[in-house]
N, C-alpha and C positions, 0 to 999 in steps of 0.2 A: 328635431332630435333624432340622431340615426340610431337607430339598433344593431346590436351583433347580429354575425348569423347564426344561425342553428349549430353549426361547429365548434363557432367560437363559445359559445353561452354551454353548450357540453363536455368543451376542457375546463370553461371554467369552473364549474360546478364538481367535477372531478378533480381539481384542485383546492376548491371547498375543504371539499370531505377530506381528501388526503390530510391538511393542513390541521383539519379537526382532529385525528386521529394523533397528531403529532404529540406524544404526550411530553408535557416539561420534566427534565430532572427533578424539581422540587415534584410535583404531582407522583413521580415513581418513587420519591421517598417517601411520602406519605402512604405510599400505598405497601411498602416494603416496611414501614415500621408498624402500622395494621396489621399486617398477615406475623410477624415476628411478636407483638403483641397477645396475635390470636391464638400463636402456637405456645407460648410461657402462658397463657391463662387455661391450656388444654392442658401442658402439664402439670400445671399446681393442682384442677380438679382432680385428673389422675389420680396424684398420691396425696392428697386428703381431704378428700370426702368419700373415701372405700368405707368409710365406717357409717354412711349417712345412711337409711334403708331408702330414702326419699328422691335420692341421686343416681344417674343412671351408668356413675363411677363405683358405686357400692358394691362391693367384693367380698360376702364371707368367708370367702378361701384368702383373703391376704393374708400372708404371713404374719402381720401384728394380730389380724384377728385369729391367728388360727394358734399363735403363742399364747393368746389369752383362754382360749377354748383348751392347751392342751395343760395349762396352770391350774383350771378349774376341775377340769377333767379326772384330773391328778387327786386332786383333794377329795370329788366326790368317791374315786375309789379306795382314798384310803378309809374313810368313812366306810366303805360298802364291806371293806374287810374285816373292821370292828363290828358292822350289824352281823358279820357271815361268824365270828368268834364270836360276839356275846358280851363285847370289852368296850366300854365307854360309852355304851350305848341304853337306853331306857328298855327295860325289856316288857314288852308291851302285854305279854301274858303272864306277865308277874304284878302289873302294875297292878293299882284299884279301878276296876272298872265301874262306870256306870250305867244300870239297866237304861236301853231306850227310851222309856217313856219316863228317866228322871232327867234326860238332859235337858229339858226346860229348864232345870234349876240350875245349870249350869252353861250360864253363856259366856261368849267368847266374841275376840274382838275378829276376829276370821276363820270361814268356813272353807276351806281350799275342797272342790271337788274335783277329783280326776278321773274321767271313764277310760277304760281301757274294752278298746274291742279285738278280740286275735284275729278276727278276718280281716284288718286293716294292716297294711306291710308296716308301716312305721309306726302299729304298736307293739309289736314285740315284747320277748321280757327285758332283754337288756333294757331297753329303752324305758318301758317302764319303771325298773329298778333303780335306774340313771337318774330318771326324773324327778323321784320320792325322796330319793336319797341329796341331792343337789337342795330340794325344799328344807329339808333338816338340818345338811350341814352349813356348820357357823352358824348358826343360831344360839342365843344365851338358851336360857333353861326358862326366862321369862318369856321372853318369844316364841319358844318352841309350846308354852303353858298356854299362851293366849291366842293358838289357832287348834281349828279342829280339822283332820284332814279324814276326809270320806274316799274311797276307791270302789268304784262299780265295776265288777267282773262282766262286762256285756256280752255274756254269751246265753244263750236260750236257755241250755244244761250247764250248771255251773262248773259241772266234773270237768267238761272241754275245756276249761278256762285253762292256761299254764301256770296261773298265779294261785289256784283254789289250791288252799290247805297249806301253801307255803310258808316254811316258818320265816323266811324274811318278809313276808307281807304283812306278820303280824307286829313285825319288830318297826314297818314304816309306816302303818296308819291306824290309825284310832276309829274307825268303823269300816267294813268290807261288808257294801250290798252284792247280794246275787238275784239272779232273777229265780222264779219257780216256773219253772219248766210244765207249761201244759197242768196247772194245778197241782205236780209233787211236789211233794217235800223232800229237800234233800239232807243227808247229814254234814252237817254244818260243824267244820273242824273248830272251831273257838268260839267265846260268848262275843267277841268282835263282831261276828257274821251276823247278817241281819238278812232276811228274804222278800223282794219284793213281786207283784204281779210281773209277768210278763207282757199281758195286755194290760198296757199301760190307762189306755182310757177303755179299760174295761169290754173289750172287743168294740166299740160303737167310735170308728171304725174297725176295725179287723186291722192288726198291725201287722206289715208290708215287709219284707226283706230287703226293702231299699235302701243306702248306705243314709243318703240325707233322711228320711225319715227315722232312721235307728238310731243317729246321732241326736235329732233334737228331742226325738222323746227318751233316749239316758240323760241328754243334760235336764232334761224335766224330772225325772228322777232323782237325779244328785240336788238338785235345786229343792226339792222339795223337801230332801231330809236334811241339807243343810239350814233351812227357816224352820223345820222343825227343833233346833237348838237353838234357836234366837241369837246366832249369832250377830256382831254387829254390820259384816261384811259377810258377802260370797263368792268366791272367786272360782268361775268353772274352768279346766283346764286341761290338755292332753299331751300324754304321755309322750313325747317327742320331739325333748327339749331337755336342758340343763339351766337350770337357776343359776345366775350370778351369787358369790357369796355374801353379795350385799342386799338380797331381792327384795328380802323382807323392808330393811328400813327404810328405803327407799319407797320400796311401796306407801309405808307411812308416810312419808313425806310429800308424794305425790297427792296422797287424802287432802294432807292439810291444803295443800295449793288449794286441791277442784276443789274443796268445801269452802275457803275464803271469799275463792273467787264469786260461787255461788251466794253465797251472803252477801258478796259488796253488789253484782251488776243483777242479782235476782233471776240468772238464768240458771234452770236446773239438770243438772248432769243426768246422763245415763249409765254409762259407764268409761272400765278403764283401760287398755289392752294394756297388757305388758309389754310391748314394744310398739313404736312407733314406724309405721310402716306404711306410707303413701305408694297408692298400688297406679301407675300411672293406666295401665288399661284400663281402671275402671274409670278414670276422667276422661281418657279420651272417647270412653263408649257413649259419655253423654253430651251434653249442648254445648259444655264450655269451650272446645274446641272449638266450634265455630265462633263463639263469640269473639274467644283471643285472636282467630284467624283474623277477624273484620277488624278488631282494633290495630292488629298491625300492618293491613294492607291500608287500610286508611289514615295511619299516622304518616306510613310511609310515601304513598300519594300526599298527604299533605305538604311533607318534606321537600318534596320534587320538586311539585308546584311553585311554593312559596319561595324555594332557591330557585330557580328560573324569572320566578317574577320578579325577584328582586335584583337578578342580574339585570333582566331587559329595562327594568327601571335606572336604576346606577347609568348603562350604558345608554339610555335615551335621553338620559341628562346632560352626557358628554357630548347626543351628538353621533354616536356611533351609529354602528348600520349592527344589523341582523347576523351579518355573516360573520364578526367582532364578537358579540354576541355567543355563536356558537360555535367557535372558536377557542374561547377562551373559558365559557363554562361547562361544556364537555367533558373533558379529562376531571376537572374539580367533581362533578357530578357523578362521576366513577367512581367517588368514593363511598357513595350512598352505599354500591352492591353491598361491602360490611355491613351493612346493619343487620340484613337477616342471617348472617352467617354469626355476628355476636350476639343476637338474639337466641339465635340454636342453641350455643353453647348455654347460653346461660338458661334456658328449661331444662336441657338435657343433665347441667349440674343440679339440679333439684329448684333454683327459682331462690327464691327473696329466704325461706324457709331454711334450705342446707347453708348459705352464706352466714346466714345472721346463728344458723346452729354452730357452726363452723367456729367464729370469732367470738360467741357471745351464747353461753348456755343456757339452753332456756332452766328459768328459777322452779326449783324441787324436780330437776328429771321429767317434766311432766308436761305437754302442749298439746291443744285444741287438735281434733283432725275433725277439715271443715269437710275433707270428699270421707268416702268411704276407703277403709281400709284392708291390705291383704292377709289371709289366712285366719285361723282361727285356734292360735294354740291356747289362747288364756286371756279371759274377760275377766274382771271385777263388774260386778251389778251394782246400781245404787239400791240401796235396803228400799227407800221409798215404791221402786218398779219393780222389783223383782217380783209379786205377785203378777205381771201384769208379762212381764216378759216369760215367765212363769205359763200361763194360758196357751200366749202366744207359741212356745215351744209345742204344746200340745193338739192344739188346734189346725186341722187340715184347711186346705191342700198343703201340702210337705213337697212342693216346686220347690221351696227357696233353702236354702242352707242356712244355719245356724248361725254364721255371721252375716250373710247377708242380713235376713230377718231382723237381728239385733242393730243393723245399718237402716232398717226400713222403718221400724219401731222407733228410733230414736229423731228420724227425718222427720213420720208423721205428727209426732207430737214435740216437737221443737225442741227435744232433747240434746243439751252439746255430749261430746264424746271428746274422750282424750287419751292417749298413746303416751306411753313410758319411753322416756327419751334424755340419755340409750337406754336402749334396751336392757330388760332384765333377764332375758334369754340369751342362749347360746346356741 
């Protein structure tokens, strides 16, 4: 049997490859209705899922959201103009008050605490006023009955505060802690006012001027005089937001959900955020990355494979050669490259979560967040932990932030957690 020469066997081979490369009209339509595909699935996430926090489409400056934001907006300041008159509003230093140590006898189905610190840019006063005022408005007069809302002026000297002694502070909350400053006493403009330590755990340690440690030991203070009124809920929160006019029912609704659910599968909540908010850095800072990397380099390897083997099989039933072979499953095989570029889109849309949020809302506003979630404008605590989360705030080292912590807490002892969804902020 004679062989080529060396010449001959290296045109041929280079006509090989040429041959392989040659891609069919049908293969460049498949590949041209992929990419036309890929680009109508890029714009539909685009313009809707700006509203998902989960999605990496999500836009609070889109203009629907920001129409909704200037509706709401609207309403908390005409409200804020009746608190500034005096006109359809409850006037909080005319009400009946009750002495601190009667409100045992008077519980309440929610405890709203909100700390306000002035060395923080985004608390402010507007912001704070915004905030109080959005809680109140649209609320029946039963709703508005069956919450207590507490405001910590967190500053060392409560004179510094911008909010000490203002008559609209008294007109939006039904108790105002200040701290005492170095053991004084200060005069305290209303029986509203209430004084508490500044050393919070009692100097043991010596409390720090650090922003995360000042945060979780107020919220241990608002925490702590909100279970001093047996409230049935607590809800800690900061000044640096707008309430939906619906926050409140909703909020109810979302109870009954996590309480159900809790009753039927026996797993027990920790808490609730007000909005639902998957923080994609904090997944990717952990393992799962790697995990989903290996599941789709190895599906995709598997895919290779098995379409190759099942070409060289087909074509070694016919009889064919090698060259047949890759020839003809080449260009088909090009179509694989899609996958990891439809795979992108669809994390980068939020995943299985913004889709199914997208078509299909989740029942009472209210879903699982299985990672950890971003920022920390406003938790609901389950009554059951809040002694426990309660410590936790108090309890050094003060590395971890307020939500993380309440993320770590809930991890360690198998606590679910669940995000208002939408959101009840703005």
């Amino acid at each position: 049997m004679s062989r080529r020469p060396p010449e001959e066997r290296g045109e041929g081979d280079r006509r090989v490859a040429m041959i392989a490369l040659r891609v069919s009209p049908r293969v460049l339509a498949l590949h041209a209705g992929a990419a036309i595909l890929w680009a109508l699935l890029l714009v539909f996430c685009s313009r809707n899922l700006y509203d998902d926090p989960s999605s990496s489409f999500y836009d609070p400056l889109s203009e629907a959201s920001l129409r909704a934001t200037r509706a709401r907006q609207a309403e908390v300041d005409q409200y804020l103009n009746k608190v500034a008159l005096g006109v359809g509003v409850d006037d909080a230093e005319s009400r009946q008050r009750r002495p601190q140590q009667d409100l045992s006898r008077w519980p309440k189905r929610l405890c709203l605490g909100v700390v306000s610190n002035p060395s923080r840019r985004d608390h402010g006063e507007d912001s704070l006023m915004c905030t109080l005022s959005s809680l109140r408005s649209g609320l029946t007069l039963d709703d508005r009955e069956s919450m207590h809302v507490a405001v910590l002026l967190a500053s060392e000297s409560p004179a510094n505060h911008f909010a000490f002694g203002q008559p609209w502070l008294s007109k939006l909350a039904d108790e105002v802690l200040v701290y005492r400053g170095r053991g004084e006493h200060s005069d305290i403009p209303a029986a509203i006012y209430h004084e508490v330590d500044w050393e919070v755990n009692r100097g043991s340690p010596p409390r720090s001027r650090t922003p995360t440690e000042g945060l979780r030991l107020d919220y241990s203070v608002l925490l702590e005089a909100c279970r001093a009124t047996q409230a049935s809920y607590v809800a800690l929160v900061e000044p640096d937001f707008v309430a939906t006019g619906d926050w409140y029912t909703r909020l109810v609704e979302a109870l009954a959900v996590a309480n159900k659910l809790e009753r039927d599968t026996g797993d027990d909540w920790g808490y609730i955020k007000l909005f639902y908010h998957l923080d994609a850095r904090y997944v990717w800072r952990n393992d799962d990355w790697v995990v989903c990397t290996l599941k789709w380099v190895l599906g995709y390897t598997f895919g290779l494979v098995a379409g190759v083997g099942l070409y060289r099989w087909g074509y070694h039933r016919k009889g064919a050669s090698m060259k047949a072979l890759w020839q003809d499953s080449l260009p088909l095989l090009s179509l694989a490259l899609w996958i990891p570029l439809f795979a992108r889109l669809f994390f980068v849309a939020g995943g299985v979560d913004a889709l199914r949020h997208h078509f299909q809302p989740y029942v009472g506003g209210v879903r699982e967040m299985v990672h950890g979630g971003c920022c920390g404008h406003g938790v609901l605590l389950h009554p059951r932990h809040a002694g426990e989360f309660l410590q936790a705030f108090k309890t050094p080292p003060f590395d971890s932030s307020a939500a993380t912590l309440l993320d770590e807490l809930t991890g360690e002892t198998g606590l679910t957690k669940w995000g208002m969804d939408p959101s009840i902020v703005l």
